[in-house]
C-alpha positions as MATLAB code, in Angstrom:
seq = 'XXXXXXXXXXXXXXXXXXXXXXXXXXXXXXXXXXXXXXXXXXXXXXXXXXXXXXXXXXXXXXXXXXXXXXXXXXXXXXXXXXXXXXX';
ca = [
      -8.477    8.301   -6.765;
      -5.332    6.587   -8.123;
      -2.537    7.810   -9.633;
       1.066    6.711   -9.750;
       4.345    8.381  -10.614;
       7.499    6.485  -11.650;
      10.544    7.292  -12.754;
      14.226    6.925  -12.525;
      16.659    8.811  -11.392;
      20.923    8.375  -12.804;
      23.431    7.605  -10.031;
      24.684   11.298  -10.510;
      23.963   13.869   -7.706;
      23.544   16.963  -10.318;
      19.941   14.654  -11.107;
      18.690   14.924   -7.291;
      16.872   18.523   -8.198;
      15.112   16.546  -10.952;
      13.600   14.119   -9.096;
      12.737   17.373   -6.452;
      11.100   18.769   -9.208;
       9.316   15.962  -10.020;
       7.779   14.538   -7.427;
       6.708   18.352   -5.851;
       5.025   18.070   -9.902;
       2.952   14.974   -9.083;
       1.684   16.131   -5.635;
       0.575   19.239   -6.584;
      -1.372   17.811   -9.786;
      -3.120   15.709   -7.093;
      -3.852   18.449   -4.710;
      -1.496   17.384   -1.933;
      -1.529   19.852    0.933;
       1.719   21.563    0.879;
       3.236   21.330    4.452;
       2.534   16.589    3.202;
       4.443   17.915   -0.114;
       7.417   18.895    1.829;
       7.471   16.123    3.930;
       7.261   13.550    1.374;
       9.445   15.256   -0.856;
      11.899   15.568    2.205;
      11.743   11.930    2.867;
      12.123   10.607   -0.848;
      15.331   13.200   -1.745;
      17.083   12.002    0.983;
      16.272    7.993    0.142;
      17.636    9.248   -3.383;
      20.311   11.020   -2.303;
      21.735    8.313    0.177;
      21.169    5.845   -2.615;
      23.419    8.382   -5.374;
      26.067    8.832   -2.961;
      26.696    5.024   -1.311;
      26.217    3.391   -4.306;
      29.688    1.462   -5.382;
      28.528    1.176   -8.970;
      29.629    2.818  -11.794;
      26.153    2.171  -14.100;
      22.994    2.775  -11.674;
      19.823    4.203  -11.518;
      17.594    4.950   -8.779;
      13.776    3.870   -9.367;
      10.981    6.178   -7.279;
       7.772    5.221   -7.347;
       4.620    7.862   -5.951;
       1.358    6.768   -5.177;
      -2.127    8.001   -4.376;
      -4.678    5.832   -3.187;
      -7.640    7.646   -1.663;
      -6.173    8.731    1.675;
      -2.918    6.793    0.881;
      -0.108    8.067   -0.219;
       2.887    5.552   -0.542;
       6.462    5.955   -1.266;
       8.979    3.351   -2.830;
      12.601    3.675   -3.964;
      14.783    1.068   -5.800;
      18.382    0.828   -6.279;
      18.983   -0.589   -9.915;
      22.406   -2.143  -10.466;
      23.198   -2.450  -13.980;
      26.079   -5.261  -13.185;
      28.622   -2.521  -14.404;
      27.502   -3.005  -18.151;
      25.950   -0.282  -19.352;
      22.405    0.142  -20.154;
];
């Protein structure tokens, strides 16, 4: 089985639940055991999170990417500068 889920995220911390929300959406739909869920969702709101808060620009987004592979499951955040134009 794949399936992807990918999304953005604004540089605002009041949009971290979102992205929660989110990805705990995705791994249930693909029957991820809960106690991975948590993990993974652990892991990726803290990559968001530390990318919200240390980023010095005003116009950003982060970009989180979830994927299912068979027994893979991979993980990918991006930091999206916008060159302090907006979008």
């Amino acid at each position: 089985m794949l399936a992807t889920e990918t999304f953005l995220v604004p540089k605002h911390r009041r949009h971290v639940p979102t992205a929660r929300q989110r990805l705990r959406k995705a791994l249930a739909g693909w029957g991820v055991a809960d106690e991975l869920t948590d993990s993974v969702v652990l892991l990726a709101i803290e990559l968001v999170t530390n990318a919200v808060v240390h980023c010095r620009t005003s116009f950003a987004q982060v970009g989180v990417t979830l994927t299912l592979d068979g027994p893979n499951l991979v993980l990918g955040t991006v930091s999206r500068i916008m060159c302090g134009a907006r979008p």
